[in-house]
N, C-alpha and C positions, 0 to 999 in steps of 0.2 A: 504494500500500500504506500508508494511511495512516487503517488504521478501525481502530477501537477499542472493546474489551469492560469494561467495572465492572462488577464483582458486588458487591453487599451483602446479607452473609448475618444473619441475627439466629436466637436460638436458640439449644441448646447450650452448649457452655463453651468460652470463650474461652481463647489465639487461637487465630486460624481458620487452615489453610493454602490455596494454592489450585492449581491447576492446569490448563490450557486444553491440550486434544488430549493430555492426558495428561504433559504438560511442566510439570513442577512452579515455581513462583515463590516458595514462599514466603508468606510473609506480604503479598503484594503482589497488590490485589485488583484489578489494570489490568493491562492486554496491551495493550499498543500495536501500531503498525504491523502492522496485519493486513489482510491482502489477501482478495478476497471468499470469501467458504464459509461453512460450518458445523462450528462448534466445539463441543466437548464440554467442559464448564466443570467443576468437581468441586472441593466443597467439604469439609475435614475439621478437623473442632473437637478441641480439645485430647483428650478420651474418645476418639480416635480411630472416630468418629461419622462419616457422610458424605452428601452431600446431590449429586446430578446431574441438569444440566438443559441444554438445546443452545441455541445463541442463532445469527442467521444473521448476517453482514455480505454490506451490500448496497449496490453499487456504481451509484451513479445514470447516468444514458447521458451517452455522451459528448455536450456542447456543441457546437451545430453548425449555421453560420448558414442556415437555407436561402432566403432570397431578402435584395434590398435593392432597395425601391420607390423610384424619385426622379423629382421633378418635374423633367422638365427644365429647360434656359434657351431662352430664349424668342427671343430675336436676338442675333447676331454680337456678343462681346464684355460680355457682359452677365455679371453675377453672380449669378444667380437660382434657382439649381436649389436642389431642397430634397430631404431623405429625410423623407417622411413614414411608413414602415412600414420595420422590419427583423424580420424572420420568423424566429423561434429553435425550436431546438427539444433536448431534452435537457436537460443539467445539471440546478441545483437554481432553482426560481424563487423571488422577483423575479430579472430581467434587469439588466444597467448598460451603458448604451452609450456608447462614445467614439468620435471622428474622429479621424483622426493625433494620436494619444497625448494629445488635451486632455481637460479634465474630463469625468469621467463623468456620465452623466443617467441618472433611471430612464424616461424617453420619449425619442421622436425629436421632441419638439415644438423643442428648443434649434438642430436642423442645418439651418439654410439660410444663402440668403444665397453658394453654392459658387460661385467660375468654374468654370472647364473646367480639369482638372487629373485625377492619378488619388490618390485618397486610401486609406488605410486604416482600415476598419472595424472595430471589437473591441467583442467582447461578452461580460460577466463576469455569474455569477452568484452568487447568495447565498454559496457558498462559495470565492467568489472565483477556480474556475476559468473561462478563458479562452478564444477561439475568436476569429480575424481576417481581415477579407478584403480582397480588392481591388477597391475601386471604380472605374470609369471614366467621370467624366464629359465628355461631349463637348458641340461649340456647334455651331449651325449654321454653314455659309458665311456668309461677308461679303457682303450685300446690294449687290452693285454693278452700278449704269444707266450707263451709255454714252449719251450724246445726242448726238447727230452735226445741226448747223442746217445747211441750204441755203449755199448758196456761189455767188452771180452774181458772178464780178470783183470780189471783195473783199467783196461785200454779201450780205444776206441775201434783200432781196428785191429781183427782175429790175429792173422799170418802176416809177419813183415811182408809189403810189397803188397797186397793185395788190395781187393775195394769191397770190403765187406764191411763195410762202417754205414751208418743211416740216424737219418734225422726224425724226431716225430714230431709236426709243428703242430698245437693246438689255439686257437682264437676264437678269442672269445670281448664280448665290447663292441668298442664302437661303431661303424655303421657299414652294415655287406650291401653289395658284395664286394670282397676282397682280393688283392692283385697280390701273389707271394713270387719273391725272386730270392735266388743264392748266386751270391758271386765267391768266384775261382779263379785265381792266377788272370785276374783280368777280364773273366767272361762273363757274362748274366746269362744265366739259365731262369724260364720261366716254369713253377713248380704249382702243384694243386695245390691251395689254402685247406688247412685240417686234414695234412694226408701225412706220410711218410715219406721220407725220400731216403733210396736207395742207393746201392752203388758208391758211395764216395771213399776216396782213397784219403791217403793220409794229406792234412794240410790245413790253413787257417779259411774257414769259408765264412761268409758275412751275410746275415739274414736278412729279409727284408718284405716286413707286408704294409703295404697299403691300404686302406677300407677308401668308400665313396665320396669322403669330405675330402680325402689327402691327406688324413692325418696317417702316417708315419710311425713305422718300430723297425727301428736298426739291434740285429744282435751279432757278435763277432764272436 
């Protein structure tokens, strides 16, 4: 309830008196705190003269956020998620948007950079009414391989000189499907994700899976 009527009347002979819905003021040509309708304004000049005219007050919709776009984060423990859209609708435009109570922006270009966390969203318009939500943003699993090497009596491989030594990679986490490589003396061999690998001879070999974000697990 916080709309408001000025009248300015010219003409006739001064002063003017006034009156809104018939509730007289006075020489006081403002009504405040008025909640939405239609009023009836009525003006009377000293000749006792009178002039009426209806004026509306109009209540803008409530603020009200309807969506919040975010880029997720991309692997296990990263800071990367970003809002690029918050969807408003109501109040009075321009928009101002804030993340947990910091500066306001008139875009969402300022918010990235999030961990995983749940934050709150506010969004202020030209009249400085307000509207806030809850965001939740999440990460994926922790990208974690398991390599289990061969085991002859202490060793990796059976019989000097031979290739009976083998790998068992397990994964499990972050986001399939996943890309598994070993490199050797130089080469990238490409191997099944959650398999075995067979065959390898004596030597320093260097693990390597990928999942669908690009995150990443080197084992040597």
């Amino acid at each position: 309830d916080d709309g408001q009527l000025i009248v300015h009347a010219v003409g006739g002979a001064i002063p003017y008196t006034y009156s809104f819905n018939s509730i007289s003021q006075g020489n006081d040509s403002i009504s405040s705190n008025l909640s939405e309708g239609t009023y009836t304004v009525m003006v009377q000049d000293a000749s006792g003269c009178t002039a009426t005219q209806t004026a509306d007050i109009i209540n803008p919709e409530l603020i009200s956020i309807d969506s919040i776009v975010v880029n997720p984060i991309g692997c296990y423990g990263e800071c990367t998620a970003s809002i690029p859209s918050i969807q408003v609708s109501g109040g009075t435009p321009p928009y101002f948007y804030s993340v947990n109570g910091g500066l306001t922006h008139p875009n969402t270009s300022y918010f990235h950079s999030y961990c995983a966390d749940t934050y709150t969203v506010e969004v202020r318009d030209v009249n400085n009414c307000y509207e806030s939500g809850i965001l939740i943003i999440d990460e994926p699993n922790e990208l974690v391989v398991d390599i289990t090497t061969s085991l002859w009596n202490n060793y990796q491989i059976r019989c000097n000189g031979d290739s009976s030594g083998f790998v068992n990679i397990a994964i499990t986490g972050g986001t399939s499907p996943y890309l598994s490589n070993y490199y050797f003396s130089g080469n990238s061999t490409a191997i099944t994700p959650n398999s075995i690998v067979s065959g390898l001879i004596a030597g320093v070999y260097t693990f390597e899976v990928i999942d669908s974000h690009g995150c990443a697990y080197l084992e040597t």
